[in-house]
Structure formats: structure tokens, C-alpha cells
N, C-alpha and C positions, 0 to 999 in steps of 0.2 A: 732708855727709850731713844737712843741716839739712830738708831736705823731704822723710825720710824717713817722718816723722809721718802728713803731708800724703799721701802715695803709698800707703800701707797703707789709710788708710781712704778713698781713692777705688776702690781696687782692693779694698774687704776682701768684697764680696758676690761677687766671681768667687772669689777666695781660698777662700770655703768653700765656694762649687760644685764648686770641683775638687775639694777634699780630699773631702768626699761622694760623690762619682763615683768616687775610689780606694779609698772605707770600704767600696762595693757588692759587691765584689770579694771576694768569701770566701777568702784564701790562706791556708788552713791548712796548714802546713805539716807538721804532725803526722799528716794522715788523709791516706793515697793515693786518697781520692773527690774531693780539691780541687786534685788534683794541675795539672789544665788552671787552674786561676783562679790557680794560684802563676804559671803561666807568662804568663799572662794581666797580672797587676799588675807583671811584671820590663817586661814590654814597654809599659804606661804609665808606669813610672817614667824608665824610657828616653826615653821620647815627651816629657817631662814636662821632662828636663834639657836637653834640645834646645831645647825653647820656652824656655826660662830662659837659655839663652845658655852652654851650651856649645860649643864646636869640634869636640868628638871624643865622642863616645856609643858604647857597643856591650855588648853581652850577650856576657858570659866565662861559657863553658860552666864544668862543673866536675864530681866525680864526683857531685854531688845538682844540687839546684838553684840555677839560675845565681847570677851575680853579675852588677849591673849599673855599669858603670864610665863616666864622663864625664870631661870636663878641661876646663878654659879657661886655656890657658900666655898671659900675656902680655907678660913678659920673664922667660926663664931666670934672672937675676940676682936677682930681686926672691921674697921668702920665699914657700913655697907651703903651703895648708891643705890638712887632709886631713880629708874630711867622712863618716866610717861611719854609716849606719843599717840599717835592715834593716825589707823589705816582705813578712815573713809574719808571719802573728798567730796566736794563741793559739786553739784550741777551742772555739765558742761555749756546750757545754754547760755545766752544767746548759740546757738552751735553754727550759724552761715558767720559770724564776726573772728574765727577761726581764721586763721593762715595755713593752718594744719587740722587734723583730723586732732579731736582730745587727747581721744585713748593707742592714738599711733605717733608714737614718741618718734621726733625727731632733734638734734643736735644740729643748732644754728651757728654762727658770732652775730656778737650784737656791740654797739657801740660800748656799751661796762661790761659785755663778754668777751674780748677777741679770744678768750679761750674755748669757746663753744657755751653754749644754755642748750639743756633739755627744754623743750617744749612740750607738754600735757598738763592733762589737769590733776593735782597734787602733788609736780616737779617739785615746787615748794613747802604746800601745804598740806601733808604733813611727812607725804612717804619718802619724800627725800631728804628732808631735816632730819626723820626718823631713821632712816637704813642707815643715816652717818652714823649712828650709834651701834649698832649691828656690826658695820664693817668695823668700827674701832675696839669693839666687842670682839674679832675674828682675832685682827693683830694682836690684842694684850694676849690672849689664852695660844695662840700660838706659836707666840717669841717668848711666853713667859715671863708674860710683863706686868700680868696683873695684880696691881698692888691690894687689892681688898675684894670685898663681897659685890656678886652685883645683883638685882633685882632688875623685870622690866616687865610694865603692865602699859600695854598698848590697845586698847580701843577703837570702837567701831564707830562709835556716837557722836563723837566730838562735834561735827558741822550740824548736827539738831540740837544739841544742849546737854551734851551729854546724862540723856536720862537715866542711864542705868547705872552710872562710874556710883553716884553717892549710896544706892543699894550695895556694889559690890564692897566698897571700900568699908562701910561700916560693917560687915558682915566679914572683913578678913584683915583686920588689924594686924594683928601678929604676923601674919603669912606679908602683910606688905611694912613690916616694921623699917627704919633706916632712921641713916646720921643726915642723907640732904637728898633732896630730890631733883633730879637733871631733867629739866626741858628743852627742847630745840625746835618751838613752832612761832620763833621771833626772829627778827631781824636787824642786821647793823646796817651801819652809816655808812660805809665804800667798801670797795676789798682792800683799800688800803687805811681807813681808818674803825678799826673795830667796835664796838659796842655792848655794853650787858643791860640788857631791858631790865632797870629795877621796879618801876609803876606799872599796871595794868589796868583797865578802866573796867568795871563792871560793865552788865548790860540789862535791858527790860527790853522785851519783843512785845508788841501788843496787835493784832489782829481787832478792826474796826469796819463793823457792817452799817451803812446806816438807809435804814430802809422808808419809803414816801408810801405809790397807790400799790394796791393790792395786786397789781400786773402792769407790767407797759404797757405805754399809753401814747396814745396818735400826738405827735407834737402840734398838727396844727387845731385839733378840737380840743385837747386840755391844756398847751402850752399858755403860759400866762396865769392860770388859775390855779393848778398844782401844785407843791412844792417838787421840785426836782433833786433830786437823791445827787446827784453828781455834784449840782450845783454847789447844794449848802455843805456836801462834805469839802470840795474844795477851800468856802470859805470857812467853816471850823477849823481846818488846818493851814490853813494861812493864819488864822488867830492865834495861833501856835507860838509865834517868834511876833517882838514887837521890832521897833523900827531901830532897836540895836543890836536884832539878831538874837536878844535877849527871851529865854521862855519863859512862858506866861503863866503855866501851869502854877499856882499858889504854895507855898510850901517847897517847890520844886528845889529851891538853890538853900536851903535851913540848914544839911550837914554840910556842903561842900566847904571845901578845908581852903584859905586862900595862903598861897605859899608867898613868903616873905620877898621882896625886893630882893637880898643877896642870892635865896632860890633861883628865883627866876632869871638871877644874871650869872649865876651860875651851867642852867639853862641852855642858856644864849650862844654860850662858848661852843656847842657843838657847831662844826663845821655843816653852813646852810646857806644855800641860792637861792632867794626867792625869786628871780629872774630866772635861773634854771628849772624850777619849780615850776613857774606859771606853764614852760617853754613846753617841758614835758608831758603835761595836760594839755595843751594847746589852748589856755584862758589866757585873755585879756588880764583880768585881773581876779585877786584871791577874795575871796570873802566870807563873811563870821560875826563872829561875836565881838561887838566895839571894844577897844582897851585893852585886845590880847594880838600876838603876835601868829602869825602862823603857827608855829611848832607849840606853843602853847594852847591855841584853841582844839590842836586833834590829839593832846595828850593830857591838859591839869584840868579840862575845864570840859563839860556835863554837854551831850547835845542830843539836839530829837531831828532823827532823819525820816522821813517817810522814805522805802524799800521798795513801795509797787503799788500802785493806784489803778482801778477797773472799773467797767461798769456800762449798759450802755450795748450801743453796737460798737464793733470795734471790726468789721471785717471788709472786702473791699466794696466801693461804693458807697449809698445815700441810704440811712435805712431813716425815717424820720420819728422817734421813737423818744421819747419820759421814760428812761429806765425805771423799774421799781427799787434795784438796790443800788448803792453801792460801795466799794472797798476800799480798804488801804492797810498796807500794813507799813508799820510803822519803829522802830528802835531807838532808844534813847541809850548811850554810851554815858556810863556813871563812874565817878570819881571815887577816891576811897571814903568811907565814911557814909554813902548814900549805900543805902539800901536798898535792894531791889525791889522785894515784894511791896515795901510803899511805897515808891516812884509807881509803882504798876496800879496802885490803890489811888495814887494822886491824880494819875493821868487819869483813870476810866471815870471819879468822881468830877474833874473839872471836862471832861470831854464830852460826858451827860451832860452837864449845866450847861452848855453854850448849844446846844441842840435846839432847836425853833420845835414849837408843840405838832409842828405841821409834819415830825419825820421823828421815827423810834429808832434808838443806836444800840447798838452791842456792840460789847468791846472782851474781846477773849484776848486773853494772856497765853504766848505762847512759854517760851524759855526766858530763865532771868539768870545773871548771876554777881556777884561781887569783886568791888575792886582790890586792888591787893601792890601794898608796898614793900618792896624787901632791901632791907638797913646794909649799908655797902661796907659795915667794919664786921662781918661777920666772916667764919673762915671758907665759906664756901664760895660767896663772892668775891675774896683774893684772892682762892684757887683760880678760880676761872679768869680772873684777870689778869694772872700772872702765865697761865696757859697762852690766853690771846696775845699776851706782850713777846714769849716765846715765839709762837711763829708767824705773827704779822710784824714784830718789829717794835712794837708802838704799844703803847697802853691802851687800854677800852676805855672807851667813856662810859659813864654811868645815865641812861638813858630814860625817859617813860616812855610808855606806848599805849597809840591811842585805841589797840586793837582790844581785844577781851579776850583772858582764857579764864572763865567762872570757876574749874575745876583747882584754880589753884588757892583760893580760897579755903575751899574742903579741905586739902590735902594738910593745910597748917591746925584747921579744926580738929579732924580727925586723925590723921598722923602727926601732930603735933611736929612736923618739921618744916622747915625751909624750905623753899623754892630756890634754885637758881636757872636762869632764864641766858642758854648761851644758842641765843639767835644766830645762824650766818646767811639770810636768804638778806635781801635791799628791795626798799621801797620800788622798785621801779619791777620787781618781780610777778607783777600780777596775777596775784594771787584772789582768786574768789571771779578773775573776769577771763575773759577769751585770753588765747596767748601767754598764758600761766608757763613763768621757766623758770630753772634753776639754774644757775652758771657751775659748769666744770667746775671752776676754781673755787667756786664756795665746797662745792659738794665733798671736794677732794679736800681742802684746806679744812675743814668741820672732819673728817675723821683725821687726820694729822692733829689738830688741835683737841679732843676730848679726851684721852690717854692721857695727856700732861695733865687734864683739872685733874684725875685721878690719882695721879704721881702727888700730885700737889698739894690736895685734900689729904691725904693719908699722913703726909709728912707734916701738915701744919695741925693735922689732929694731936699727934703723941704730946 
């Protein structure tokens, strides 16, 4: 794999042609108005693995939207990877907080890009972490470098909760069998200092209605005498967090695992600014849960954010109005060991009890899923970090993240293997908000760098 350097940047200006011609593609997967462009990007992703040098391509229906499945077997005997991403993205709104149009890819620099960032939504998340594999898919099968089997099942679902992956996956074992399974919807530490995401936090979504009079109502004939739906959902969820930041929920913190003093100074070591940190948010200051550090509260440790609050008039001018509902929804980020479907059981039981008798609440669950640790003396985690030390230079750090992919959970359940998690997008890639990019340098350096974990896996198998 010596001219693998050599072959990325002969090819790098088709490289990001393509990936831009799959960023145009609006798959939200979220709004049933992008429902045709979801099915639209399953069928160039398909298109995409064929050129890359699979044997077997096909679109696996499923109860939502598809799954896109490939293979290249080229002896039974020899180790096979198993490559998950997923080609839908995330909601372009806000869409006026834009600097560019979402879905009209452009290529900027930026202060951590002087080699240009895409600009769209899913530069990052997932189709450009995703196509690295693809393109590095194209080099091994056509320099004849592929050392083993590969497999790839990429999906549509992933930013709803992936409803449909644990229908297919228990339904085609065999068909998705392997020795490890290859992720790329995480991210390192610089492009000069690497990283392999080992933690991942579970998650619980919960949707919360809570309703007072039977219709709105004139604020100045019942204000005072009503209960106000806005009101009291604001103060139930400020009851939420006490005065350490700490949730209140009963039972909430019962599995959460506290990692040892040498852990967490272990930790520590990763290279972090918190003055750089605050700068790039533009805050004064951080804040959280008492007793923990920054990088520890958005990775070891359990949090409940409310997502979206409503209710109300909300359009321009005075409208003087006692809404009759209203909403919030809400997420709680879970550690390993917590469980989702009873964090979800614990919230909606302590979020009834603090309801005043004056207002009726419903609490619907949307998506949950599990957190997931993966042990760094495994051989697939020194593949990959012997990969990253190859072409960044530098060893990976072994990292958690406070993001969530539930599906990786499943995949050790029911395919009984390993995850390895080789992120190359950075915190600072905003992903899930306006202005979502990917740097050149990641995108190109992410397929120069996947080839070797495969070089490397095969040979530390025998």
C-alpha cells in the first residue's frame, strides 16, 4: 500500500466531485417532504459501491427506509470487515443561519481548514465519513490491495433512531456475519493529533405535552386564576437539575459507573483548551455538573437537555393568550451500564409526580438507545491505531464521546462483534447545526488512512 499517498491525490479532485454530487441530495430523513431524495441517495450509494469494486450490491427493503448492502468475498477463509454508515442527514434548519445554501456544497478555508472544508449538511455527518470508505473501497480492489472480505450496510435511519437497522440485522445474520466492524460517524482531536472514540453514551428521547383549560384563554379574564401550561412546564423542568447541576430524577444516577481517579487522569492527558473552548462558543464561561471537568461532563457523566420548548403565540406582535398546551422535548445522554428503556420509565414516572393537579402531562418516548465501551487491547483497536500513527505521525489517543450511536450496542448483541470507531471529522465541524463541513484534509486523509487498518487487521489476525 506504498502508493497509496500517490493515488488519493491523483484522484483527490474526482474524490470530491463525487462526494458533492451526494451532499446535493437532501435525505432527510426526518421530514416526509424528502422522502423521494432519501430513496434517491440509497440508490447512489448503491451506484457508488458497484464502481468501488463490489461483487454484490442491492437495496434491502425494510419497514422505513432502505438499507443499502454490498460485499466483496474474496476467500471465505480470510477475516471480513463490516463497514456501517448511514446516508440520511439531519434537518437543514435553522436554514436563514446558513452562510451557504445546505444542499449547494461549497468548499471554503477556515482557520483548522487552510486546506478548504465542504460546506452542507452531512459534509460530516454521515456521507462524507461514509464515502471515505467507498473511495478506499475503490483503491484497495483496484491496485489490488485488498487484503480480506468486505461487507457494507449503510442506512437511511440513523438521525431518527435507526428504527429499522435492528429488524434487518436480526433477520440477516449470516448475510451480515464478520471478524470487526468499521465505523466513521466520530471524530478526533486535531488533524494533527488523532483519536479512536472507545465510550459512546447511550440516549433516551422523550416528548412532553402538558396540558391546563380546555382552549386558550384571554390572559386578562383568566390570567391569575388558571393554571398556565407554559408556566408550570417551565417550572417542572427547571426542577430537573438541582443547584449542582445534578438530576433529580430518583433512581436516575443507580448504574452509572464512576471511573477511578487514575481513569480520569488518564483522561485529562488528551490535549484541551478550555479558554479555546469557551472562545469558540463565544461563552463567558462553561457550565455543568459540580466535581467534573469539561471533557468529563460531555463524555463519563449522564445529562438531560431539553431540544425544543413551545407553546403559546409565538408569531409577530401581542397576542394576549393562557395557552392550553404545552411542549418540550427533551434527551437525556446515558453512560454505559444505564439503561435506556428505564431512564425513560424513570423520567415519565418522576415527571407525572411533580405535575400540580391543576395540568394533565403526557410523556411519549421517542428513540432510546445504549451506551457502549470498547477495550483498546483488542486487535482491531491496534489495527486502527497503528493505521492513524502510519499516516498522521503520532499515536491516537483513546478517547469517549459524548455523542451516541445506539446501533452499536445491537451490532455486539446480535453480531456478536466489535465495534471500532475511526472518527476523522473535529468538534468544531458542526455537525447537526448550520454551517455543517468537513475539511479536505480529513476527508482525503480518512481514505489514505482506512486501507492500512485493513492491511493491519489481516496481519495481526493470522
Amino acid at each position: 500500500m506504498e502508493n497509496i499517498k500517490a493515488y488519493v491525490s491523483q484522484h483527490k479532485d474526482r474524490f470530491l466531485n463525487e462526494l458533492i454530487e451526494l451532499l446535493k441530495i437532501p435525505s432527510v430523513s426526518a421530514d416526509s417532504a424528502f422522502s423521494q431524495d432519501v430513496l434517491n441517495t440509497a440508490d447512489a450509494v448503491k451506484e457508488a459501491l458497484s464502481k468501488a469494486g463490489c461483487d454484490t450490491t442491492e437495496i434491502c427493503e425494510t419497514p422505513g427506509y432502505p438499507i443499502v448492502y454490498g460485499e466483496k468475498i474474496i476467500d471465505p477463509n480470510l477475516p471480513t470487515v463490516l463497514v456501517y454508515g448511514h446516508y440520511d442527514v439531519q434537518p437543514a434548519d435553522p436554514v436563514e443561519l446558513w452562510d451557504s445554501p445546505p444542499f449547494d456544497p461549497i468548499i471554503k478555508t477556515t482557520d483548522k481548514h487552510p486546506d478548504g472544508a465542504i460546506f452542507a449538511r452531512g459534509a460530516c455527518d454521515d456521507k462524507g465519513q461514509m464515502y471515505m470508505h467507498v473511495k478506499a473501497l475503490e483503491y484497495m480492489t483496484s491496485q489490488g490491495e485488498l487484503p480480506c472480505n468486505v461487507k457494507f450496510m449503510v442506512e437511511g435511519e440513523e438521525e431518527i433512531g435507526s428504527s429499522s437497522l435492528a429488524w434487518f440485522v436480526e433477520r440477516n445474520q449470516e448475510k451480515l456475519s464478520n471478524d470487526v466492524i468499521l465505523i466513521s460517524d466520530t471524530g478526533m482531536i486535531s488533524n494533527t493529533q488523532p483519536s479512536i472514540t472507545t465510550g459512546l453514551r447511550g440516549l433516551s428521547y422523550v416528548e412532553v405535552e402538558v396540558t391546563g383549560p380546555n382552549r386558550d384563554l384571554h390572559s386578562g379574564l383568566y390570567g391569575g386564576a388558571v393554571a398556565n401550561p407554559i408556566n408550570i412546564l417551565s417550572k417542572m423542568i427547571a426542577s430537573l437539575h438541582d443547584e449542582n447541576n445534578h438530576i433529580t430524577i430518583p433512581g436516575f444516577y443507580d448504574a452509572v459507573e464512576e471511573l477511578s481517579l487514575e481513569e480520569r487522569a488518564e483522561m485529562a492527558k488528551a490535549p484541551f483548551s478550555l479558554e479555546a473552548y469557551k472562545n469558540a462558543l463565544d461563552i463567558d464561561q462553561e457550565y455543568g455538573e459540580k466535581g467534573y471537568t469539561t471533557n468529563e461532563r460531555n463524555s463519563i457523566r449522564p445529562t438531560l437537555d431539553v431540544n425544543g420548548i413551545w407553546g403559546g403565540y409565538t408569531g409577530e406582535g401581542a397576542k394576549t393568550v393562557i395557552a392550553s398546551k404545552a411542549y418540550a422535548k427533551i434527551s437525556m445522554r446515558l453512560v454505559p451500564n444505564q439503561e435506556s428503556e428505564k431512564i425513560t420509565a424513570l423520567f415519565a414516572k418522576h415527571f407525572e409526580s411533580i405535575a400540580p393537579k391543576a395540568v394533565k402531562v403526557k410523556v411519549t418516548p421517542h428513540h432510546g438507545g445504549e451506551g457502549y465501551v470498547t477495550p483498546i487491547d483488542n486487535i482491531g483497536y491496534k489495527a486502527a491505531n497503528k493505521a492513524y500513527t502510519k499516516t498522521f505521525g503520532v499515536p491516537a489517543i483513546p478517547q469517549r464521546s459524548g455523542g451516541s450511536i445506539p446501533i452499536v450496542a445491537l451490532f455486539e448483541r446480535e453480531l456478536k462483534s466489535k465495534t471500532i470507531l475511526m472518527g476523522f471529522g473535529l468538534d468544531s465541524d458542526a455537525i447537526h447545526s448550520p454551517n455543517e463541513h468537513f475539511g479536505v484534509f480529513n476527508y482525503l486523509k480518512g481514505i489514505e488512512t482506512i486501507p492500512l487498518f485493513y492491511k493491519y487487521f489481516v496481519e495481526m489476525s493470522k
